[in-house]
PASEBA-1860 file (N, C-alpha, C; in nm, 3 decimals):
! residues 104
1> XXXXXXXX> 6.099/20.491/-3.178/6.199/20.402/-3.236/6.337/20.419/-3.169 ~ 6.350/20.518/-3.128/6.462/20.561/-3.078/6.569/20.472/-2.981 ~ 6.647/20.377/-2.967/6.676/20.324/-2.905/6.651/20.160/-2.917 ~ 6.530/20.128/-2.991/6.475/19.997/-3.063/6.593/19.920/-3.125 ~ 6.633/19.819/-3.157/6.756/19.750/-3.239/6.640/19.643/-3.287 ~ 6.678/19.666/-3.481/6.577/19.616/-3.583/6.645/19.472/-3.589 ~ 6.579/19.412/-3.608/6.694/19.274/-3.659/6.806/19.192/-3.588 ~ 6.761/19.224/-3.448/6.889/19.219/-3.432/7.016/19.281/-3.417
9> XXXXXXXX> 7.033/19.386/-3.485/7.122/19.405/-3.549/7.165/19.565/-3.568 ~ 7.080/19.657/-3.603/7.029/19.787/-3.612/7.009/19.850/-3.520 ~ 7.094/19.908/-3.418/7.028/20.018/-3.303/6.980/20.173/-3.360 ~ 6.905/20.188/-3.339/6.881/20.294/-3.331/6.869/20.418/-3.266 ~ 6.915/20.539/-3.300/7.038/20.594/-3.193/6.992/20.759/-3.227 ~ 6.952/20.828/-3.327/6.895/20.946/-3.364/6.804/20.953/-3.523 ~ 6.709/21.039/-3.451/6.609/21.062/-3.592/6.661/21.150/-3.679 ~ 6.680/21.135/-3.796/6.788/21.220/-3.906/6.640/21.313/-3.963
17> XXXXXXXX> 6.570/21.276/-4.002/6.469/21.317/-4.085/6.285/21.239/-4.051 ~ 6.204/21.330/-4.146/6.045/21.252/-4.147/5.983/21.337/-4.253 ~ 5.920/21.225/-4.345/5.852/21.300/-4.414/5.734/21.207/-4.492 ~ 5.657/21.251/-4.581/5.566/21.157/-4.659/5.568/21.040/-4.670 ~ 5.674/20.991/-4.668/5.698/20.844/-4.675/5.684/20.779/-4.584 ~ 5.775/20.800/-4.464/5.857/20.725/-4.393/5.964/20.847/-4.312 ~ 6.021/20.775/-4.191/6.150/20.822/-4.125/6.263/20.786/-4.155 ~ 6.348/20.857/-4.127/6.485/20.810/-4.171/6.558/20.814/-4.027
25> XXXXXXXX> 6.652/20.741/-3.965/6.713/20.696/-3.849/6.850/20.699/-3.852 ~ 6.930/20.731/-3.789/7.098/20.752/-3.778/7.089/20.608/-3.669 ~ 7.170/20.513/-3.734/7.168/20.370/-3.659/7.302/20.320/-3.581 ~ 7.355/20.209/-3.556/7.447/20.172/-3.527/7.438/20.006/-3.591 ~ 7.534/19.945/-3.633/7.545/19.836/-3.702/7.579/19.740/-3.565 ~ 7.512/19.675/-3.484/7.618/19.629/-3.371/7.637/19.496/-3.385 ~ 7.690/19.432/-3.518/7.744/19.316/-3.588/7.890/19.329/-3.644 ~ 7.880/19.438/-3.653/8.052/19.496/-3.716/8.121/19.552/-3.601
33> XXXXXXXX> 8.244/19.513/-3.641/8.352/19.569/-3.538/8.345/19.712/-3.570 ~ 8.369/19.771/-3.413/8.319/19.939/-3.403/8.217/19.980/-3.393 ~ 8.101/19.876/-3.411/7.917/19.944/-3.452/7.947/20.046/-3.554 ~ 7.990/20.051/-3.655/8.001/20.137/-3.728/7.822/20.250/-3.764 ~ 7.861/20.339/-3.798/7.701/20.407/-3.821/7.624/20.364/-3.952 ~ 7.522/20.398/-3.926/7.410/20.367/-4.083/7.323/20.410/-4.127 ~ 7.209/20.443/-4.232/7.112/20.542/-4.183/6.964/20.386/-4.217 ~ 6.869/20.400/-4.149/6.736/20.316/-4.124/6.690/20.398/-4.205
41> XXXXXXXX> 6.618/20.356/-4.342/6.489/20.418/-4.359/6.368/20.319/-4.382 ~ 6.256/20.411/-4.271/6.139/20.316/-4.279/6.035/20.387/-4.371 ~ 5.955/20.280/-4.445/5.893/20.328/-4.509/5.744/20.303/-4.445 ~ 5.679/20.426/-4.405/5.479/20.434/-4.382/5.408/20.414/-4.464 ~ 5.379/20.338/-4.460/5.212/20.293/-4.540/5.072/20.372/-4.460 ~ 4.991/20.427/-4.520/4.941/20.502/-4.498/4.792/20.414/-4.455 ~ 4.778/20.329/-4.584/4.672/20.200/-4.625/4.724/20.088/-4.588 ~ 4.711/20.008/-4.464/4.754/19.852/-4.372/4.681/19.747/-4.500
49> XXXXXXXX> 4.586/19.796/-4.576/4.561/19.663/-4.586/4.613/19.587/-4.708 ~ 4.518/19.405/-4.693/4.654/19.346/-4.786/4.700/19.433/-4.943 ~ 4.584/19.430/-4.992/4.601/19.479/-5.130/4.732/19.572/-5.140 ~ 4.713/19.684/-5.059/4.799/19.779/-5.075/4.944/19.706/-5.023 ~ 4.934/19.626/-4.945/5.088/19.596/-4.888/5.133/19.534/-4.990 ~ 5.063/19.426/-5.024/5.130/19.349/-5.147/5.193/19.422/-5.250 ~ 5.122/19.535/-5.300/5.207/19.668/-5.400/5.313/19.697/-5.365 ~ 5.317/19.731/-5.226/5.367/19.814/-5.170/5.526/19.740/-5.129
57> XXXXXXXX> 5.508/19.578/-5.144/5.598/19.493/-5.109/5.728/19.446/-5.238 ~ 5.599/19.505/-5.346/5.638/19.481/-5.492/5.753/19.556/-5.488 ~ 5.730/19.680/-5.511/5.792/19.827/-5.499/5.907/19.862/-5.392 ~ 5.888/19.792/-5.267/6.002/19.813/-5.224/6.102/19.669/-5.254 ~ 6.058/19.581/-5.307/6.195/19.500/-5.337/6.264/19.544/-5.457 ~ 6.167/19.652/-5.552/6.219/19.651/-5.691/6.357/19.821/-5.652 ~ 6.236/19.900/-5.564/6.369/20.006/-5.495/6.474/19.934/-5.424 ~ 6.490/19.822/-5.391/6.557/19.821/-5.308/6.673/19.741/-5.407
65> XXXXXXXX> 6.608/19.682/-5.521/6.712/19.615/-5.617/6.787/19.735/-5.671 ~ 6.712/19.870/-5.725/6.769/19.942/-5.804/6.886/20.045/-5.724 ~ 6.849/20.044/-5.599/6.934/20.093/-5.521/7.040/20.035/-5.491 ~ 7.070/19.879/-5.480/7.155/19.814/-5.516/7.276/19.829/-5.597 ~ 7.170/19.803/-5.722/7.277/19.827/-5.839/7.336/19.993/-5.872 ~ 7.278/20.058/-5.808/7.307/20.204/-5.880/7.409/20.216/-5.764 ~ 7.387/20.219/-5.672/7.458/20.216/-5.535/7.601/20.181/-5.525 ~ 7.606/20.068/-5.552/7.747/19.994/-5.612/7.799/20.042/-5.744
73> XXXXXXXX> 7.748/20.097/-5.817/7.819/20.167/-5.968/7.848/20.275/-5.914 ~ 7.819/20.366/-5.836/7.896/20.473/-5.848/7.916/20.520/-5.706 ~ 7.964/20.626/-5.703/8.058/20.659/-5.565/7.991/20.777/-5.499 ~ 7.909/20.878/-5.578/7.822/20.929/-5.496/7.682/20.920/-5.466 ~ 7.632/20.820/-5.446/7.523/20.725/-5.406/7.550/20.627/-5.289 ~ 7.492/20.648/-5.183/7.503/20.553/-5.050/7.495/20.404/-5.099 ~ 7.586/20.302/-5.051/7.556/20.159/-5.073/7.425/20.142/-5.012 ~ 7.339/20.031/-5.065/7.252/19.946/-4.977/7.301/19.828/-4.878
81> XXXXXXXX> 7.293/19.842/-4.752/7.384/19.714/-4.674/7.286/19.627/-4.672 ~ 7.126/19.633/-4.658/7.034/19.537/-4.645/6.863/19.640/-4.653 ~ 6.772/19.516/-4.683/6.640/19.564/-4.700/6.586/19.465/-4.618 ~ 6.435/19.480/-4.530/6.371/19.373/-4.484/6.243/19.427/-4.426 ~ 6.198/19.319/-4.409/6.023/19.398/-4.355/6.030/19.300/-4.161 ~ 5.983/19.360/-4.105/5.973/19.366/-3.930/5.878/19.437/-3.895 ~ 5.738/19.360/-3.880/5.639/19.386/-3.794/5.538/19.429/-3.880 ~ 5.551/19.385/-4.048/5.456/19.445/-4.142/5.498/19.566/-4.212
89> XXXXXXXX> 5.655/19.622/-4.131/5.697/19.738/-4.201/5.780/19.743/-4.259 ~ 5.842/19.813/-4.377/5.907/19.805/-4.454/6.093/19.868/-4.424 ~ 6.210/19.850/-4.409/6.335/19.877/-4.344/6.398/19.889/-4.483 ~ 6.494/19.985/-4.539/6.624/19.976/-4.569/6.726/20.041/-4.528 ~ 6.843/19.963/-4.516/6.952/20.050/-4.495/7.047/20.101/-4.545 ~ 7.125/20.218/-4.551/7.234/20.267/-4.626/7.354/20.271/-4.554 ~ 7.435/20.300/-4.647/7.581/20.363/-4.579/7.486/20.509/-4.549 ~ 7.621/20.532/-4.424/7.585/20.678/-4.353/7.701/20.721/-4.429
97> XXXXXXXX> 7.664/20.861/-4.496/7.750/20.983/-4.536/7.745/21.054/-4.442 ~ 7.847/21.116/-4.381/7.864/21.250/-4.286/7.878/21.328/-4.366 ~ 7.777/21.488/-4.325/7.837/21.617/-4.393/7.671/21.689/-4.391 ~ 7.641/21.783/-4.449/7.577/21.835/-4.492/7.449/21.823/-4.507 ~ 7.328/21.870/-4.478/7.264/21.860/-4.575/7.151/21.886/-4.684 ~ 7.125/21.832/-4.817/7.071/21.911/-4.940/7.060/22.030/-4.886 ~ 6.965/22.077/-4.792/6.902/22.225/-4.749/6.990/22.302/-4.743 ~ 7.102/22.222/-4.662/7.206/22.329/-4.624/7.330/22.354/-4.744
END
């Protein structure tokens, strides 16, 4: 993925994380003045087929609503800038927080 630009829009620029789910990506916005940074998270499906995607399509619009709203209420929670599916796979994006992290 490394270097890939999602949408258009999304470069992708370093792997932050990987785990059960999905990867998480340190991006670049290159629609905004500055390319400001962002973080990609993709979500893996483990099971391609329809049944499961359709769930699976359910679930990420309903995370991606609740992340929304929780996102925008409070101040230590990353905004959501956008959600979308590209190539059968599932994308959201956040604000990038610099600093730390959990582990550390």
């Amino acid at each position: 993925m490394l270097g890939k630009t999602l949408r258009n829009r999304y470069k992708i620029v370093q792997v932050l994380g990987s785990g059960g789910f999905g990867d998480t990506y340190l991006a670049q916005d290159m629609d905004l003045p500055g390319k400001p940074q962002c973080v990609v998270k993709q979500l893996r499906l483990k099971d391609t087929s329809a049944a499961v995607q359709s769930i699976a399509r359910n679930l990420f619009e309903r995370e991606a609503e609740y992340l929304y709203r929780i996102g925008n209420a409070h101040p230590q929670i990353p905004d959501l800038f956008a959600y979308f599916t590209e190539n059968d796979e599932f994308f959201l994006v956040e604000e990038f927080v610099d600093g730390h992290s959990l582990l550390e």
